[in-house]
C-alpha positions in Angstrom: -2.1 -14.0 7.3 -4.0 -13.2 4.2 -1.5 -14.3 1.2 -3.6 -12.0 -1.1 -3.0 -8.9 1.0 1.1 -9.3 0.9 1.0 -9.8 -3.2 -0.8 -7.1 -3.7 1.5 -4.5 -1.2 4.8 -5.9 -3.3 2.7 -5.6 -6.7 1.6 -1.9 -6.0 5.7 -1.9 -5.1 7.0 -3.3 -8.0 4.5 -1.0 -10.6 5.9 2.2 -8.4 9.6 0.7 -8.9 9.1 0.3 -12.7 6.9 3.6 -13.1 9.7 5.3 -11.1 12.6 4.0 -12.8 11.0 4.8 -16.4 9.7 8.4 -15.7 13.3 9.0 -13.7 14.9 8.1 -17.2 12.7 10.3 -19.3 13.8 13.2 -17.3 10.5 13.7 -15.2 11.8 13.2 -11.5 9.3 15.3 -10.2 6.1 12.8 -12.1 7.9 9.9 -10.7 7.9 11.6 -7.2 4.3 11.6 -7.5 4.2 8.1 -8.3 6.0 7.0 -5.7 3.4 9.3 -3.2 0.5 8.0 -4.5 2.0 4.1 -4.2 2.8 4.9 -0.4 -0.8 5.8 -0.2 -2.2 3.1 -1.4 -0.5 0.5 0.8 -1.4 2.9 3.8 -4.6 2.8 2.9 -4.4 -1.0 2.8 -2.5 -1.4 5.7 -5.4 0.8 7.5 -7.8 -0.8 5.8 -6.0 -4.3 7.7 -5.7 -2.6 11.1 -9.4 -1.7 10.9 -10.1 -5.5 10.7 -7.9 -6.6 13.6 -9.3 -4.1 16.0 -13.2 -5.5 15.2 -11.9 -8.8 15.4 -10.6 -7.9 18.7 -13.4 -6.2 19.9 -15.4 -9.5 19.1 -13.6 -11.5 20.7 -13.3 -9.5 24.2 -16.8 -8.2 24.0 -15.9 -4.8 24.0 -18.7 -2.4 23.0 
């Protein structure tokens, strides 16, 4: 598996954690929300982005049109 792929999933993790924890303390629960959204998104997108790549490799490999 691609190392690069897993650090950035627990880096966009640990930026929502520390984003999160800050605006939480500041009082603005409902920004940090947001943050958190948007972080699931990303790694979504990613994981997506991953699952796209298996299924052509797949494809390739049993000659599926």
């Amino acid at each position: 598996m691609q190392i690069d792929v897993l650090l950035k999933i627990a880096g966009v993790g640990l930026m929502v954690t520390v984003i999160c924890q800050v605006l939480t303390r500041a009082g603005r629960e409902d920004i940090a929300t947001l943050a958190t959204v948007a972080g699931v998104i990303l790694v979504l997108l990613t994981v997506v982005n991953l699952a796209s790549e298996l299924l052509a490799q797949v494809q390739a490999v049993f000659h599926l049109p």
